[in-house]
GUMARTOR-550397 format. One record per atom (N, C-alpha, C, CB): residue in three letters; x, y, z. Coordinates in steps of 0.05 Angstrom, whole numbers, padded with zeros to 5 digits, always signed. Glycine has a CB too. Example, Ala and Ser with C-alpha at 12.3 -4.5 7.8 and 13.67 -1.06 7.14 Angstrom:
ala+00264-00114+00156ala+00246-00090+00156ala+00264-00066+00156ala+00226-00089+00181ser+00257-00045+00142ser+00273-00021+00143ser+00258+00001+00157ser+00282-00012+00114
//
This chain:
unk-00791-00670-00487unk-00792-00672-00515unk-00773-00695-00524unk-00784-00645-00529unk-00772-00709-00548unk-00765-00731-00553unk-00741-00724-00568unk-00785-00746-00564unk-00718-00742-00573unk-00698-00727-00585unk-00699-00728-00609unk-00676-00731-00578unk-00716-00738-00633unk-00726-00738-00648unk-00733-00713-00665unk-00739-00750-00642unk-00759-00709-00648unk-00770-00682-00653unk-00752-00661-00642unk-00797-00678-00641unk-00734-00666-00634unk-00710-00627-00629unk-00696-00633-00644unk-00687-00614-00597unk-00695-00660-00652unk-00671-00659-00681unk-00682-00646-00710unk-00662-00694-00692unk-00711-00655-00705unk-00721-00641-00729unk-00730-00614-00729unk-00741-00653-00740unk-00732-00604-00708unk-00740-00573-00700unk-00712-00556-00709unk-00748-00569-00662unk-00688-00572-00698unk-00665-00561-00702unk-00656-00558-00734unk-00645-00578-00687unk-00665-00577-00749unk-00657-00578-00775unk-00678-00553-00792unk-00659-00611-00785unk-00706-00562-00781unk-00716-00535-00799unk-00708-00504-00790unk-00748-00535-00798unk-00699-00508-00771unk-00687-00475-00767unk-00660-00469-00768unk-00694-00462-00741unk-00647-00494-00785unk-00619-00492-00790unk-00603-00486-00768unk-00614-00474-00808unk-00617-00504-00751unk-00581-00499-00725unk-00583-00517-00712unk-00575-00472-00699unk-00559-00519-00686unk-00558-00540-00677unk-00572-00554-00650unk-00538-00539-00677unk-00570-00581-00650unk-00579-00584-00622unk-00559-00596-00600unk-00604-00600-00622unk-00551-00575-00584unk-00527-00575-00561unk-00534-00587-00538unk-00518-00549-00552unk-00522-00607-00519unk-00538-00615-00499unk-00521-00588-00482unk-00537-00653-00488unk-00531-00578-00465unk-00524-00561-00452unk-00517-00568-00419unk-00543-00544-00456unk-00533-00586-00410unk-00532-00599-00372unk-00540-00632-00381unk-00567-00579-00341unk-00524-00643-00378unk-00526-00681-00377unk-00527-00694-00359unk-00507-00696-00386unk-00527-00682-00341unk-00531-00698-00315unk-00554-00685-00302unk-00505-00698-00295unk-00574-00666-00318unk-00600-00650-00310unk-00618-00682-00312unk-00612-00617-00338unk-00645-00689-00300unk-00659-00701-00305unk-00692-00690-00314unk-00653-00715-00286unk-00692-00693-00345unk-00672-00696-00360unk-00658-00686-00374unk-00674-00704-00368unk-00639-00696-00380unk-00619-00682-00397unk-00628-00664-00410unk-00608-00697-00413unk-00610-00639-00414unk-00627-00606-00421unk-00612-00600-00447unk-00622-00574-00393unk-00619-00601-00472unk-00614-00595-00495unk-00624-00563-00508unk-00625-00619-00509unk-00609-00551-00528unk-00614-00518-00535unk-00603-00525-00560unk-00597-00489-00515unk-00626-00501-00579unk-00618-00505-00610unk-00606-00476-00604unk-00644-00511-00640unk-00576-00475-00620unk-00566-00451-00624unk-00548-00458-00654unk-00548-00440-00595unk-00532-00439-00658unk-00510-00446-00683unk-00488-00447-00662unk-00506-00420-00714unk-00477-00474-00672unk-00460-00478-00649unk-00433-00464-00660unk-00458-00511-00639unk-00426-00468-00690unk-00399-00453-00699unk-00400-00422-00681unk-00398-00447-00739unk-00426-00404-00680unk-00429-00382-00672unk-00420-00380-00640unk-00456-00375-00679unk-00432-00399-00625unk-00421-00398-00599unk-00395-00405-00598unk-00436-00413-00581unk-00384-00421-00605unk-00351-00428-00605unk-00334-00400-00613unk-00344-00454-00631unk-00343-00395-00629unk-00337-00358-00634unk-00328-00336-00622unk-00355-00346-00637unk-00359-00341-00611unk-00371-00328-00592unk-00347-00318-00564unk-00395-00349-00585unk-00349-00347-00550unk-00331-00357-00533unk-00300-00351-00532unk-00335-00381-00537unk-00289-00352-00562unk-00264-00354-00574unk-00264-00320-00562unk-00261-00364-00611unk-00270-00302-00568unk-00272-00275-00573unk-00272-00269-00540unk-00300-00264-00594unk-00286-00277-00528unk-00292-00270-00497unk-00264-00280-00475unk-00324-00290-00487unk-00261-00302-00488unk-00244-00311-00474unk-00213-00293-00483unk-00247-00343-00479unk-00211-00289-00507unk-00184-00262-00512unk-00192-00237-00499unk-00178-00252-00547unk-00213-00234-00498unk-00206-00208-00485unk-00208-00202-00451unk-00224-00189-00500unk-00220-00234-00459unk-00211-00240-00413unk-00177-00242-00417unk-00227-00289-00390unk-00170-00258-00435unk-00138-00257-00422unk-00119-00227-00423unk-00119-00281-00443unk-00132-00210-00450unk-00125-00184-00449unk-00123-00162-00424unk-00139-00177-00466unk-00146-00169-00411unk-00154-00150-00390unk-00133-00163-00375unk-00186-00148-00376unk-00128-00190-00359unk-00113-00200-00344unk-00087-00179-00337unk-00108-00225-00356unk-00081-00187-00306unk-00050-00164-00302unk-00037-00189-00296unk-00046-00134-00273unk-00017-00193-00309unk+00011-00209-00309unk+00026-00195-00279unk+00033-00201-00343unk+00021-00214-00245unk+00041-00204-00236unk+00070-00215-00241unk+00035-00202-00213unk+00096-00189-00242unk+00124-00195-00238unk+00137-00196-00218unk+00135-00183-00247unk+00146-00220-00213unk+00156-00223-00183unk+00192-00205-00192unk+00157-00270-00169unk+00201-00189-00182unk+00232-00188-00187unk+00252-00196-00164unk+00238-00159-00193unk+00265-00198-00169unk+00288-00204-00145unk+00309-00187-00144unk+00301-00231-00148unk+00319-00175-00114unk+00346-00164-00108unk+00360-00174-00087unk+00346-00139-00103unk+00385-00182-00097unk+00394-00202-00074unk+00424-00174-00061unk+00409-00246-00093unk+00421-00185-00037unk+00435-00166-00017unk+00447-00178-00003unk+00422-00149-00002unk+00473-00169+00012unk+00493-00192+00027unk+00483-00171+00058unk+00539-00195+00013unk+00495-00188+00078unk+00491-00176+00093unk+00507-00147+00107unk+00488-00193+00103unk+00530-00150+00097unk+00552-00127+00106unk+00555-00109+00078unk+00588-00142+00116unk+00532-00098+00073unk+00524-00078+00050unk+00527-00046+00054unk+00495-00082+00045unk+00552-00031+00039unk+00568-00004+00038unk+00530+00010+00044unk+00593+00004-00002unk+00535+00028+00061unk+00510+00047+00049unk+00499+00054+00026unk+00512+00068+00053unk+00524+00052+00013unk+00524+00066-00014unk+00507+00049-00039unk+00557+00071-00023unk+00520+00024-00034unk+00506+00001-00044unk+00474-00004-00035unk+00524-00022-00035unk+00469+00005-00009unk+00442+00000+00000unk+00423+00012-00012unk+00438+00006+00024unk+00431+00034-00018unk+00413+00065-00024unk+00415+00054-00055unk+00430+00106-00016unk+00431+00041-00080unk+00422+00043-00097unk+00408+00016-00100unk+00438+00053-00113unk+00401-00001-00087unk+00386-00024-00084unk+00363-00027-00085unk+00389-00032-00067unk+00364+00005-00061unk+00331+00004-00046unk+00322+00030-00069unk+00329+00015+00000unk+00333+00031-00089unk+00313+00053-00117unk+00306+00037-00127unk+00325+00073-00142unk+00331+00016-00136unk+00313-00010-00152unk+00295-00019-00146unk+00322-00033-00155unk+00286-00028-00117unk+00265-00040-00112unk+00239-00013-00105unk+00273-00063-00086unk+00240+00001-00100unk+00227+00033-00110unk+00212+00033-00139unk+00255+00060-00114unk+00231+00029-00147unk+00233+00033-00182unk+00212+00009-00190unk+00272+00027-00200unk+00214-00013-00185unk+00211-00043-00187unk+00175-00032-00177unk+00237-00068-00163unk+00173-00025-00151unk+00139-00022-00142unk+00125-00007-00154unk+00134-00013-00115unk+00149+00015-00159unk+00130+00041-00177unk+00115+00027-00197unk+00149+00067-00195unk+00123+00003-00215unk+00125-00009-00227unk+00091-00018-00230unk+00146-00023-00221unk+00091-00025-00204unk+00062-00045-00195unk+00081-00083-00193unk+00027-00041-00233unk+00103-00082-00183unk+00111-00108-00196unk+00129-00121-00157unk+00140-00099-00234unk+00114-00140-00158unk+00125-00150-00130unk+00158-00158-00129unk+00108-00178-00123unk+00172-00156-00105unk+00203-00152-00094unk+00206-00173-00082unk+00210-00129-00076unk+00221-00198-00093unk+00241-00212-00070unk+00261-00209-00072unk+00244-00236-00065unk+00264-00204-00038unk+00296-00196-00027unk+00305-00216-00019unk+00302-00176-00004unk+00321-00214-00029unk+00346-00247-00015unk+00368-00235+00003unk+00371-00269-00048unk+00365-00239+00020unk+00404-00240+00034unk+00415-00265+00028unk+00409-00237+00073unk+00443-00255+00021unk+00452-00283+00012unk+00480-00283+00045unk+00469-00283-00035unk+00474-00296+00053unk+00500-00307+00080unk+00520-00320+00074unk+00491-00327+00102unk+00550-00314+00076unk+00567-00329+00072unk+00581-00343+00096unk+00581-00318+00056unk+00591-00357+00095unk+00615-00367+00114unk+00606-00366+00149unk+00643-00343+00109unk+00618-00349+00164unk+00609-00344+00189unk+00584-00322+00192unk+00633-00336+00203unk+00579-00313+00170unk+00555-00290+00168unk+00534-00315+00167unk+00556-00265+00135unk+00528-00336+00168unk+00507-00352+00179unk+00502-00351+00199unk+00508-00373+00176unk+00523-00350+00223unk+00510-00355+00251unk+00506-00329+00257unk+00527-00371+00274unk+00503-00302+00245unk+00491-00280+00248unk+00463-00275+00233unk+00509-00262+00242unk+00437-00288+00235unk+00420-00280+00211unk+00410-00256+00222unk+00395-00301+00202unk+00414-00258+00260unk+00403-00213+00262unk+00410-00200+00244unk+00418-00190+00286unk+00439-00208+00230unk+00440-00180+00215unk+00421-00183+00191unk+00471-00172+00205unk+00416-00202+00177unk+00395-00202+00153unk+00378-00189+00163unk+00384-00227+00142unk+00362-00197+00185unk+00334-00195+00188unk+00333-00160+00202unk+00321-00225+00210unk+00353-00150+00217unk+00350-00127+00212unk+00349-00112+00189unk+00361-00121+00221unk+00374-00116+00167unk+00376-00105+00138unk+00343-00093+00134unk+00386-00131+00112unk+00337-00127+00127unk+00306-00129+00119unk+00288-00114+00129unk+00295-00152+00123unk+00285-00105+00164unk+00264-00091+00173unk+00265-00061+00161unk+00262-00091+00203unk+00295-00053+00166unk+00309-00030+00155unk+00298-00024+00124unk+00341-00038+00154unk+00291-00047+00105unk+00287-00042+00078unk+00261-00035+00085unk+00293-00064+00056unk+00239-00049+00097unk+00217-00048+00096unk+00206-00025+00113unk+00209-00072+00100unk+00229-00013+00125unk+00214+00015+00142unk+00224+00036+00115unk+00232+00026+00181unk+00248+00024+00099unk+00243+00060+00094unk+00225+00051+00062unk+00286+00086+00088unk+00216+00032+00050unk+00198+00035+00029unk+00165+00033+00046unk+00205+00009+00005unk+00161+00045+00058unk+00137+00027+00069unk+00122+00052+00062unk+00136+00013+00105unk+00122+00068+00051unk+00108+00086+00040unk+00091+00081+00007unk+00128+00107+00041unk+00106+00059-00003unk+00098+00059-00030unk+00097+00022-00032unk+00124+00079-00052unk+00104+00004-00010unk+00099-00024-00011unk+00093-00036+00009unk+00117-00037-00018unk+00080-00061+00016unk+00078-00070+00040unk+00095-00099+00046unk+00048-00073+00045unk+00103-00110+00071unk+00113-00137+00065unk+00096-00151+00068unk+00131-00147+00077unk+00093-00177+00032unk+00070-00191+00037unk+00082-00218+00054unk+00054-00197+00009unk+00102-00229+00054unk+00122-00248+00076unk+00139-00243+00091unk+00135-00264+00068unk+00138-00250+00113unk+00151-00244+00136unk+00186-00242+00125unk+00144-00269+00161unk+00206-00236+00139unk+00237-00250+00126unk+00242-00277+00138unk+00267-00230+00135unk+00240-00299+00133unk+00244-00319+00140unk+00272-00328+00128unk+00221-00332+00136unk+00285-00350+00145unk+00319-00363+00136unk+00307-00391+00121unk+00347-00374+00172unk+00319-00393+00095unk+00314-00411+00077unk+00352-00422+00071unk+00294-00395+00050unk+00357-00436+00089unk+00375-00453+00084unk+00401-00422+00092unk+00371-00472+00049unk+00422-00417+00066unk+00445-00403+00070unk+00431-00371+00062unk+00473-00417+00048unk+00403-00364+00057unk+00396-00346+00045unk+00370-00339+00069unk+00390-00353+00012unk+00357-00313+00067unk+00344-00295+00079unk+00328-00285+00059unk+00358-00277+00091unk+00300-00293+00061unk+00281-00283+00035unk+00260-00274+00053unk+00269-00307+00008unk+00243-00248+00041unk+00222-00236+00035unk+00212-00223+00011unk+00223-00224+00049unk+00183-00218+00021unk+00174-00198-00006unk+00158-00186-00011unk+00170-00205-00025unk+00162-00163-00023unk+00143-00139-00016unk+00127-00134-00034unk+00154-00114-00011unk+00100-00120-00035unk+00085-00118-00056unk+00078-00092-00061unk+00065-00134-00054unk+00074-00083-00080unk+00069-00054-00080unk+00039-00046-00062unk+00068-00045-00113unk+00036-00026-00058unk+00017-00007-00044unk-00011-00008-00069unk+00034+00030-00037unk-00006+00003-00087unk-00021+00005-00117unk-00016-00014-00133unk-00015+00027-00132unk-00038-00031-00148unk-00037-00053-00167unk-00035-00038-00188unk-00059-00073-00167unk-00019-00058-00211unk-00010-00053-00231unk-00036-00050-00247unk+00012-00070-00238unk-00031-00032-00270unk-00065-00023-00285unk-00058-00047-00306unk-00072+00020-00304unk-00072-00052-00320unk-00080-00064-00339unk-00075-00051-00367unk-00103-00068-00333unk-00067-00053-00381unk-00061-00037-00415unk-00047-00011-00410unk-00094-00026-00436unk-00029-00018-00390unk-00008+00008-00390unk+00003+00027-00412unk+00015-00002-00381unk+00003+00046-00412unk+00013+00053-00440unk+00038+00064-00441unk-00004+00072-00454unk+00051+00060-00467unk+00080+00063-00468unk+00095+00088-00448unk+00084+00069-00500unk+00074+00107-00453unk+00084+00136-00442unk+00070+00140-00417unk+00078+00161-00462unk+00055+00122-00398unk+00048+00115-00383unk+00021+00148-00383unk+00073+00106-00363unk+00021+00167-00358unk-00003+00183-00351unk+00009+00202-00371unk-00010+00194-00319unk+00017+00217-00394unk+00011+00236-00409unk-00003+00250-00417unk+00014+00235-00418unk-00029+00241-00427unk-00056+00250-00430unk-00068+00264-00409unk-00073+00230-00437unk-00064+00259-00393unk-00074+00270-00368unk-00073+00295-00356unk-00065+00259-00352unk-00097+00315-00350unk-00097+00337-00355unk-00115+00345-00318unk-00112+00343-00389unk-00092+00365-00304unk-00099+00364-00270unk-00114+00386-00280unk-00074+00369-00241unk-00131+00398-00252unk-00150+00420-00258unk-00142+00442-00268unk-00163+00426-00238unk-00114+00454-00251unk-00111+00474-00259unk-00088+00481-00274unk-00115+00485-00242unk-00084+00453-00292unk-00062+00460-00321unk-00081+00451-00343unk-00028+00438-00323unk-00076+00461-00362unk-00086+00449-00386unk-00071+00442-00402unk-00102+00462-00398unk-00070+00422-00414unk-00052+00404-00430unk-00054+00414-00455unk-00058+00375-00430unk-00026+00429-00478unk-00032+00442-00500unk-00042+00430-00525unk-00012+00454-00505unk-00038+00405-00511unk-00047+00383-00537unk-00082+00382-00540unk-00033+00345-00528unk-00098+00383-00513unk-00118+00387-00515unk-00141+00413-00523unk-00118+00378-00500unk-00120+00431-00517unk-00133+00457-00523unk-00145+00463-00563unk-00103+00482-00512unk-00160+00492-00559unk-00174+00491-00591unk-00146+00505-00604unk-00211+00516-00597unk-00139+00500-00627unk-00126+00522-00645unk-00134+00547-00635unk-00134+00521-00674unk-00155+00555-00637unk-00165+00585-00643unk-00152+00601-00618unk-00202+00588-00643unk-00150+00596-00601unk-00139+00615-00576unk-00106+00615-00587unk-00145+00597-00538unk-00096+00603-00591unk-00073+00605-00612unk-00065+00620-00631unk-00071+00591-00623unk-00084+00625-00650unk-00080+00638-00674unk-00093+00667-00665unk-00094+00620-00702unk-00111+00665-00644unk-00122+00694-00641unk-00096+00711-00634unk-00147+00696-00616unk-00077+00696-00609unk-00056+00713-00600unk-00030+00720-00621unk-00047+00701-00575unk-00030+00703-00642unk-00013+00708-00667unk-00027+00738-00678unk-00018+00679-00693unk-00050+00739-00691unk-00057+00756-00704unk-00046+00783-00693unk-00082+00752-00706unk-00053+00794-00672unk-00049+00806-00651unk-00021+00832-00657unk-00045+00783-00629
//
């Protein structure tokens, strides 16, 4: 068709004419309302970025000659951190002559990753990056999408029933009573 005649086809039906493929032979033109598709588009494309999951990388950095005591509240954080749905780098940080020991990092590290390995996996090996010891773990379960403030509340197992969902009437019957 000539571009003539789609210009005027386009005008009596009040919309536009979009080339759609330009490098088609030949070139492939569509009457639509183009404000409407831009719209259109605008709208699709927010609620693609809505759905989107933002991953959070966090970081816990750990020396290598770490109290137990210190270990255990480390390894909640990074617990805490997966429960999360939110990926873990661990740093050992090496000082001084604790460089020419990185066994001890890289044990720490296996050590971390045996006792979370129930709820994360390691997605990188522990590799030595200069004076520091990095890996990083990722959770087991991906993070949901439109989390809600109070996270599973609504949520009702088989054999509880949630009082919020229940009728009045079984209520007021045992009042009367």
């Amino acid at each position: 068709m000539r571009i003539e005649d789609a210009l005027r086809l386009a005008a009596e039906a009040d919309l536009d004419l979009v080339e759609v493929a330009a490098q088609g032979q030949p070139p492939v033109c569509k009457l639509m309302d183009y404000g409407k598709f831009k719209y259109e588009s605008a709208l699709k494309a927010r609620e693609d970025r809505k759905k989107q999951v933002n991953t959070v990388i966090k970081e816990m950095k750990l020396r290598p000659k770490i109290d137990p005591h210190d270990y255990e509240t480390k390894k909640g954080h990074i617990v805490r951190f997966l429960s999360a749905g939110d990926k873990v780098k661990v740093t050992i940080m090496f000082r001084g002559r604790e460089q020419s020991r990185p066994e001890l990092g890289f044990r720490l590290l296996q050590k971390l990753a045996d006792d979370i390995a129930d709820i994360g996996f390691v997605e990188s090996a522990p590799k030595q990056d200069g004076r520091n010891m990095i890996m990083v773990i990722g959770p087991l379960k991906k993070k949901t999408a439109g989390r809600g403030v109070h996270g599973d509340e609504g949520h009702v197992d088989e054999g509880h029933v949630d009082e919020a969902h229940t009728d009045g009437d079984e209520v007021a019957n045992e009042n009367d009573n």
